[in-house]
N, C-alpha and C positions, 0 to 999 in steps of 0.2 A: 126738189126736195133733197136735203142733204144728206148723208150716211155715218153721220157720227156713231149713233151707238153700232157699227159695223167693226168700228174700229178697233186695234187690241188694246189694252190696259199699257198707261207707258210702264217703262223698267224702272224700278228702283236704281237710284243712284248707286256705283259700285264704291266698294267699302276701301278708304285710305288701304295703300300699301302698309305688308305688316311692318314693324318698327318703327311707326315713326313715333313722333313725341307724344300726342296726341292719344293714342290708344296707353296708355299708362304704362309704358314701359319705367323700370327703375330710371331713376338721375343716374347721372354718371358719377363712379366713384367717388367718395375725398378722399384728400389727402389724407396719409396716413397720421395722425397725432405727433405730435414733437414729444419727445421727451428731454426735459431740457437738462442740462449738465448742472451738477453742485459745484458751488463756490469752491472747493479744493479741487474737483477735476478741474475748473478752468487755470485755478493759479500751477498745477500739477504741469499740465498741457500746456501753459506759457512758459513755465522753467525745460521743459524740454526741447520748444521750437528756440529757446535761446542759445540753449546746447549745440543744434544744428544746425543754426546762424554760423553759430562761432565754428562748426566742423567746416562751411564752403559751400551750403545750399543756396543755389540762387531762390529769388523771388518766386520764379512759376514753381518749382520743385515745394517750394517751403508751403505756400497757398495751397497746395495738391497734396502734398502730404499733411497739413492741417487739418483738412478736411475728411481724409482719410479718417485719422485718427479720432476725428470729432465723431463719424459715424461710427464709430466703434465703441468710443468710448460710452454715448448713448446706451448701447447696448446691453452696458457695464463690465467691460473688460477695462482690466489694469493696462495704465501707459505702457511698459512693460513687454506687455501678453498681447498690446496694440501694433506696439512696434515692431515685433518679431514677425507677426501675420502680416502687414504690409512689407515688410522687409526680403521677405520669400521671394 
């Protein structure tokens, strides 16, 4: 004769680690929104990188500083009020 009903009740499966995907954690961030530059900031911001062409900036300097000034200018600071802060 066997002993089954002697036996305990099995355990419930243990519950995923917390965080994982699975239990509804948020997604992971997006990116933040672009906001994209108007037709006179870019022509604005190309008469200046031409400026500092003609001053003696090399290529890595002029790209790095482009970029600079393109996040800012986003922002909506004046080339200007761009340049002084990166210039600091």
């Amino acid at each position: 004769m066997s002993s089954y009903s002697n036996q305990p009740a099995p355990e419930p499966a243990p519950a995923p680690a917390e965080g994982t995907p699975s239990e509804g954690t948020p997604p992971a961030k997006k990116k933040r929104e672009g906001v994209k530059m108007t037709d006179k900031q870019k022509t604005d911001l190309t008469k200046h990188m031409d400026k500092q062409k003609k001053a003696g900036m090399t290529g890595s300097e002029m790209k790095s500083h482009r970029m600079k000034m393109m996040g800012r200018m986003r922002k909506g600071e004046s080339i200007g009020k761009a340049h002084k802060a990166i210039s600091k």
